[in-house]
N, C-alpha and C positions, 0 to 999 in steps of 0.2 A: 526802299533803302535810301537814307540820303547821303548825299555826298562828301566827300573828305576835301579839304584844302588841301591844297598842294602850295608846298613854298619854293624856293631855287636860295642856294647858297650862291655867296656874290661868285666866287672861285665856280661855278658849275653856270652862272649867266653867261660868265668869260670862255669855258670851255666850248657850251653851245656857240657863241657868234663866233668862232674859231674852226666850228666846221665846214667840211665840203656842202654848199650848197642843197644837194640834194637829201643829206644828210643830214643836215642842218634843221631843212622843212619837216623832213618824216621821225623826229625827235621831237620838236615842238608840238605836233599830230598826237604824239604816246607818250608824252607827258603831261599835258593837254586833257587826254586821257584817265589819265589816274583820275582826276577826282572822280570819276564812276565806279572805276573798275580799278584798285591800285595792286590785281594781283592777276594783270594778262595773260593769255596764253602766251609762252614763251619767256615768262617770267620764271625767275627762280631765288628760292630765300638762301642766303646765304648763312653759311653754319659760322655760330659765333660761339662756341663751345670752347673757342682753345684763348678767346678773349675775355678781358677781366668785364664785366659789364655792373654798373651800381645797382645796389638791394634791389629787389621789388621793382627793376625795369623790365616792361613787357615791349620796348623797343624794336620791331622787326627789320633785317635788313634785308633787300632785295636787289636784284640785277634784273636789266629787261635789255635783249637782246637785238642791237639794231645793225643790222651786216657783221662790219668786223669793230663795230662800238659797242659800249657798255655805260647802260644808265644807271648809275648807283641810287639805292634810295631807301631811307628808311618811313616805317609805317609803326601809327603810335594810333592803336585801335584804342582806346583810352578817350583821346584828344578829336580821333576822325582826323589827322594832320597826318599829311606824305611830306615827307623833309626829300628834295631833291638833292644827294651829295656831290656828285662829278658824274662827267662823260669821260670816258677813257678809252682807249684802242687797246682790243688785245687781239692777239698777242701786242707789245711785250708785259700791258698789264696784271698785275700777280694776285691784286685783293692788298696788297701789302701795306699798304697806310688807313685800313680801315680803320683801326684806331684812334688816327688822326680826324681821321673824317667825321668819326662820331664825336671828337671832343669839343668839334666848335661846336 
């Protein structure tokens, strides 16, 4: 199987160097990652069903679970390209600006 690219949005570079150290490193580790495997255990694809998405996109979007962070990211089997979108903490994160995230 060959590997996928994996990119980082500038806003998810800034997110990472903004973490807890230790959290910081074990992030860069599973993201790092993806291009092998961009659907780990403890991954999960996020339902876009209640969002508009363009014609004909087979865009996947996924979360991969790091303590109490959350690595956003989408997966374009098409291309073999992992698009890194944000690291966020939840709680109090909701999914709520996926949206946004997908239009850069």
């Amino acid at each position: 199987m060959s590997g996928y690219r994996v990119y980082l949005t500038p806003s998810a570079v800034r997110e990472i160097k903004g973490l807890p150290g230790n959290v910081r490193q074990r992030a860069k580790r599973e993201i790092a990652g993806l291009q092998s495997d961009p659907r780990p255990p403890g991954s999960k694809a996020l339902d876009l069903s209640e969002m508009e998405m363009p014609p004909g996109s087979e865009l996947q979007v996924w979360r991969l679970r790091l303590e109490k962070w959350r690595v956003v990211y989408a997966i374009s089997e098409a291309e073999k390209v992992v698009d890194v979108l944000a690291l966020r903490k939840r709680p109090p994160y909701d999914y709520g600006d996926l949206g946004r995230l997908l239009g850069r």
